[in-house]
FIZA-140600 format. One line per field, with one value per residue (C-alpha): residue in three letters; residue number from 0; x, z, y. Coordinates in Angstrom, 1 decimal. Layout:
! FIZA-140600
torlo = Ala_...
palo = NUM_...
c1 = X_...
c3 = Z_...
c2 = Y_...
This chain:
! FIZA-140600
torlo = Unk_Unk_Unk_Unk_Unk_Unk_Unk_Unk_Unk_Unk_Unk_Unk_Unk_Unk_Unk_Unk_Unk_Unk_Unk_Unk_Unk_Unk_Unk_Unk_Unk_Unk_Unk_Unk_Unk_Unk_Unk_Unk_Unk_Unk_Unk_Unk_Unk_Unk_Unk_Unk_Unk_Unk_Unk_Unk_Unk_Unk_Unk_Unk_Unk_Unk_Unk_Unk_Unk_Unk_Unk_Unk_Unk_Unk_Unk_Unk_Unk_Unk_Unk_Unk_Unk
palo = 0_1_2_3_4_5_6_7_8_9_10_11_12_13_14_15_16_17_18_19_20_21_22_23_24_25_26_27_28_29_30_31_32_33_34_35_36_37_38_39_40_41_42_43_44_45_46_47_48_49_50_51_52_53_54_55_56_57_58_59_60_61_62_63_64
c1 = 3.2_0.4_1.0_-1.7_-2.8_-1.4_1.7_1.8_0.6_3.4_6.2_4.9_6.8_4.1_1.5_3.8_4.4_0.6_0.1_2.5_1.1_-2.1_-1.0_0.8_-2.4_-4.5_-2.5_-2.1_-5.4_-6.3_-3.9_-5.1_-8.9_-8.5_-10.0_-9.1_-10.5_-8.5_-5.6_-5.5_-6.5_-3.4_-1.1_-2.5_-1.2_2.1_3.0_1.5_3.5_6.7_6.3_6.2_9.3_11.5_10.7_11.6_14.9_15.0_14.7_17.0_19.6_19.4_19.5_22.7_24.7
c3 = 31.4_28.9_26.0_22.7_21.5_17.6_19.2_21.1_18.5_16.2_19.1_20.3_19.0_19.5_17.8_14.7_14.4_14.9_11.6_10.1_10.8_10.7_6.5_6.4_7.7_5.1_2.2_2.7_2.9_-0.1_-2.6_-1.2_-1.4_-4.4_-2.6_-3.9_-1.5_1.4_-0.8_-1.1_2.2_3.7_1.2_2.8_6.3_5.5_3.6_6.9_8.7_7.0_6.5_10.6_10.8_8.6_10.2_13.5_12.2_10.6_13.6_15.4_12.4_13.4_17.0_16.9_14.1
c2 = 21.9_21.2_19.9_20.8_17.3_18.1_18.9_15.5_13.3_15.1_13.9_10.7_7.8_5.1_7.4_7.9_3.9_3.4_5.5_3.9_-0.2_1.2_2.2_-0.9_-3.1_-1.3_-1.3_-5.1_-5.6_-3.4_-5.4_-8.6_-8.2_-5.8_-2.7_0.3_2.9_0.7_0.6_4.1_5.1_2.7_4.7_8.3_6.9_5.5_8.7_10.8_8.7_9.0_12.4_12.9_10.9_12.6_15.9_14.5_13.2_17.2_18.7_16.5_16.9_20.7_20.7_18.3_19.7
């Protein structure tokens, strides 16, 4: 079966924790060499990543209830 690659990134594990250090990394870096546009840009991916993982937990939530 093939999968559609926004499907897969949405249900891969690995990918949803590389968003998330990748936000972290950023965010870091932003506060600590005062860059805004990095600062900002680490916030987009954290909240993308959090995002993913709460609808994962969601749809688990549904499927087990």
């Amino acid at each position: 079966m093939v999968q559609k690659p926004i499907s897969y990134i949405l249900h891969n594990k690995t990918l949803i924790s590389l968003i998330c250090v990748i936000g972290i990394v950023a965010i870091s870096y932003g506060m600590l060499n005062d860059n805004n546009l990095i600062f900002i840009v680490g916030l987009v991916f954290v909240i993308g990543g959090y995002l993913l993982i709460r609808k994962r937990i969601k749809e688990y939530a549904k499927k087990n209830h």
